[in-house]
C-alpha positions as CSV (number, residue, x, y, z in Angstrom):
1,X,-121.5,-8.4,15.1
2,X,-124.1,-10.9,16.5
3,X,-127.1,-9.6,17.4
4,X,-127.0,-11.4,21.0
5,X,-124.9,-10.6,23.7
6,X,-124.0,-13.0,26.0
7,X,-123.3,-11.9,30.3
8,X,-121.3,-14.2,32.5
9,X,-123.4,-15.3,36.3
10,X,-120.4,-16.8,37.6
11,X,-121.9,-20.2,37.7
12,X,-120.6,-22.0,34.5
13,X,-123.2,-22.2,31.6
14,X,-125.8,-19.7,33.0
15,X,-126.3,-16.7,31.8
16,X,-128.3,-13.7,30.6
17,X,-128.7,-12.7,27.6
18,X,-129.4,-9.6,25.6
19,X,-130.9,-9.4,22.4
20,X,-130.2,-6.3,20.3
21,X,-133.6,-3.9,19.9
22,X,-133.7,-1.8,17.2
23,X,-136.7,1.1,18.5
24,X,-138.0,3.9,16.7
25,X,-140.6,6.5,17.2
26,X,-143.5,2.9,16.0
27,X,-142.2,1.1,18.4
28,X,-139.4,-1.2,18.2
29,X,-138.0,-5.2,16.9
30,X,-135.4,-7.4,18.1
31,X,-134.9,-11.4,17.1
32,X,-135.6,-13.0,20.2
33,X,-134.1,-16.6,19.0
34,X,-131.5,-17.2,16.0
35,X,-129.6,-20.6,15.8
36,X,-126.9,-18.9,13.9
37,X,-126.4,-15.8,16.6
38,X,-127.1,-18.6,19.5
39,X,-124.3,-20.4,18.0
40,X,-121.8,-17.8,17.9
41,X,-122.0,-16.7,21.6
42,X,-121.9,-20.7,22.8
43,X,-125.2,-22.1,22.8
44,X,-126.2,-24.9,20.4
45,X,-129.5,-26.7,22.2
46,X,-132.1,-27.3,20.0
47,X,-135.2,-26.4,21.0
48,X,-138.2,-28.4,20.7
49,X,-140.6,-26.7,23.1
50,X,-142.2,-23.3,23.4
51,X,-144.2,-22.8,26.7
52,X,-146.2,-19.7,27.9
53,X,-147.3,-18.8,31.4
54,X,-149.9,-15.7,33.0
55,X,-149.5,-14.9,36.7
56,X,-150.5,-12.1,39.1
57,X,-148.3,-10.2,41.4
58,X,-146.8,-12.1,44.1
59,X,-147.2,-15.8,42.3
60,X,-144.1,-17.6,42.8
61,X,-143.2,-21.0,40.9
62,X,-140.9,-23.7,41.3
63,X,-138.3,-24.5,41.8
64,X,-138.5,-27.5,39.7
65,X,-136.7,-29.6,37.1
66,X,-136.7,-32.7,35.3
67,X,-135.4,-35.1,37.1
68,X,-134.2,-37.7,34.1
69,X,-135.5,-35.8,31.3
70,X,-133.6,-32.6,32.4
71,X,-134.5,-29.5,30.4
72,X,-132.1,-26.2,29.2
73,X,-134.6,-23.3,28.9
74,X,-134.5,-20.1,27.8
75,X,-136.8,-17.4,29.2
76,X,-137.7,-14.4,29.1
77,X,-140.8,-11.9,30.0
78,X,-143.2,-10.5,27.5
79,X,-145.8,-8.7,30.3
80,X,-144.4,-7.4,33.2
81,X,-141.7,-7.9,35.8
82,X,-140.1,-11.3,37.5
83,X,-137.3,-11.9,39.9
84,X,-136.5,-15.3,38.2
85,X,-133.8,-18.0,39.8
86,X,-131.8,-21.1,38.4
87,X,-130.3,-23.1,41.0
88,X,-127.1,-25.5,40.1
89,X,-127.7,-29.3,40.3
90,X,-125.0,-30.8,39.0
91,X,-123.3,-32.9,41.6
92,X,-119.8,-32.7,39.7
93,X,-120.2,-28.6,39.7
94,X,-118.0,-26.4,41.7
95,X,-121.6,-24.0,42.3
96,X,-123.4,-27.0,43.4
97,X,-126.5,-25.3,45.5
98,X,-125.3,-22.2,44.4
99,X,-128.5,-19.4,42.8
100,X,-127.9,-16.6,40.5
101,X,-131.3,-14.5,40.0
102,X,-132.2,-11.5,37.6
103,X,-134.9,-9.2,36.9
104,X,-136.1,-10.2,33.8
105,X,-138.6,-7.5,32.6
106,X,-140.8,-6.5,29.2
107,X,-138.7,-2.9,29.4
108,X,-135.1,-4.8,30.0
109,X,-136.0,-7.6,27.2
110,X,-133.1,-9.4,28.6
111,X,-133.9,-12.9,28.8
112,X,-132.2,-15.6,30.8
113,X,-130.2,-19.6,29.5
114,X,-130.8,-22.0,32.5
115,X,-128.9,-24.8,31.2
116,X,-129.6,-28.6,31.7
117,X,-129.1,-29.8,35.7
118,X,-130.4,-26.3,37.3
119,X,-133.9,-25.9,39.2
120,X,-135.5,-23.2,38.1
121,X,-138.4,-20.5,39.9
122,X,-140.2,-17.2,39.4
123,X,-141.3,-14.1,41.7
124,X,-143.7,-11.9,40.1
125,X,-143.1,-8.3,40.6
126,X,-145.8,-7.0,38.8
127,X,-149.6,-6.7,39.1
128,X,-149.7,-9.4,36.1
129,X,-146.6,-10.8,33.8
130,X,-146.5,-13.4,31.3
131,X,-143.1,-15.5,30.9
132,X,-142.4,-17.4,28.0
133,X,-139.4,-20.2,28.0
134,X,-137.9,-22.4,25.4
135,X,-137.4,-26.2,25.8
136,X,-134.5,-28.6,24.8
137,X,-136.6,-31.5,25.8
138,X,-140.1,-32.3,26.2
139,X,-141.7,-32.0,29.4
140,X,-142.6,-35.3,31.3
141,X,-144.7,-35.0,34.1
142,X,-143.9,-38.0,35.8
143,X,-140.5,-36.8,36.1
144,X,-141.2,-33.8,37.7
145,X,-139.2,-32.5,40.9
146,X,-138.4,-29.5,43.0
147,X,-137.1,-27.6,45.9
148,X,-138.1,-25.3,48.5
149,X,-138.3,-21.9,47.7
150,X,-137.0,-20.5,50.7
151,X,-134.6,-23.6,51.6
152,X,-132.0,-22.0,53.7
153,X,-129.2,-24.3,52.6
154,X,-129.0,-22.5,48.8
155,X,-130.8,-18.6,50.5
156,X,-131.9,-17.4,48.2
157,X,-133.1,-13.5,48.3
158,X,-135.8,-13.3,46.9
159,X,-137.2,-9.5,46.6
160,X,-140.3,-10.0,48.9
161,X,-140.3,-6.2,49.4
162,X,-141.6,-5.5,45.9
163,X,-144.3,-7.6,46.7
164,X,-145.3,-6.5,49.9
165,X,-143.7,-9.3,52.3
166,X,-143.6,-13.1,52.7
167,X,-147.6,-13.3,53.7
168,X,-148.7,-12.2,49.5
169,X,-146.5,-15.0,48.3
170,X,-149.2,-16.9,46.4
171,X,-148.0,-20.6,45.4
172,X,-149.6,-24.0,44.1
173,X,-150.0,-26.6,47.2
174,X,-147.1,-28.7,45.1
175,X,-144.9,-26.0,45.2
176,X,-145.3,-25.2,49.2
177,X,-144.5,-29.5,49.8
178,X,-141.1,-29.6,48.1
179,X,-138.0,-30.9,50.0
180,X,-134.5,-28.9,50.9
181,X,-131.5,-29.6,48.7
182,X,-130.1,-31.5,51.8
């Protein structure tokens, strides 16, 4: 038996993923990347890329991509508590603007596969979390893009409650100028 376990979204090559935590009374362990396991359940990008972020509660980023260099990632929180979002870019898709979001969390240890062609963005739920995402490409700056969080075409629901409301969304001045899918 593998020792990841791979849940549909309903939008084709998304998913979540949980890794296998072995936990005893010190605390616990769980492989949080295997090429091998990754294999076995469908996924064979190499990645070339770790990256690391820190936010406070209510911090939401993105929703970017990579516009010609597009990126697969896979995520996952280490601190804390996200509602984190991949959007579906692909023009030939049948979920084209279509969002699947889950609560990725240091308790859960479930971590998410955005694959290549998706925009992705976080909510953070707690007072602080720190997400950390692997890369299939190298980030380019130049070749940076992104969509509005709250862009009513795709609707996304994001869990503003757990955050207090709309008015503690705290975003970078980028973020608050991107266009709407349309």
């Amino acid at each position: 038996m593998g020792k990841f376990e791979k849940q549909e979204t309903g939008i084709e090559g998304l998913y979540v993923i949980k890794p296998t935590v072995f936990e005893d009374s010190r605390g616990f362990f769980m492989e949080t990347y295997q090429k091998q396991d990754f294999a076995a359940i469908g996924i064979t990008q190499e990645f070339v890329q770790d990256n690391q972020s820190k936010s406070s509660k209510g911090v939401l980023r993105g929703l970017h991509f990579q516009k010609e260099y597009a990126q697969s990632k896979l995520v996952r929180v280490i601190k804390g508590a996200v509602y984190d979002v991949a959007v579906d870019l692909r023009k030939d898709s049948k979920t084209y603007g279509k969002y699947y979001g889950v609560t990725l969390t240091e308790e859960n240890k479930l971590q998410f596969f955005i694959p290549k062609g998706f925009a992705h963005g976080f909510l953070v739920l707690s007072e602080e979390a720190e997400f950390t995402y692997k890369c299939d490409d190298y980030y380019h700056p130049g070749d940076e893009g992104g969509l509005l969080w709250n862009d009513p075409t795709i609707g996304i629901q994001w869990p503003l409650d757990q955050i207090g409301g709309v008015e503690n969304i705290i975003q970078s001045d980028k973020d608050k100028k991107w266009p709407t899918l349309k």
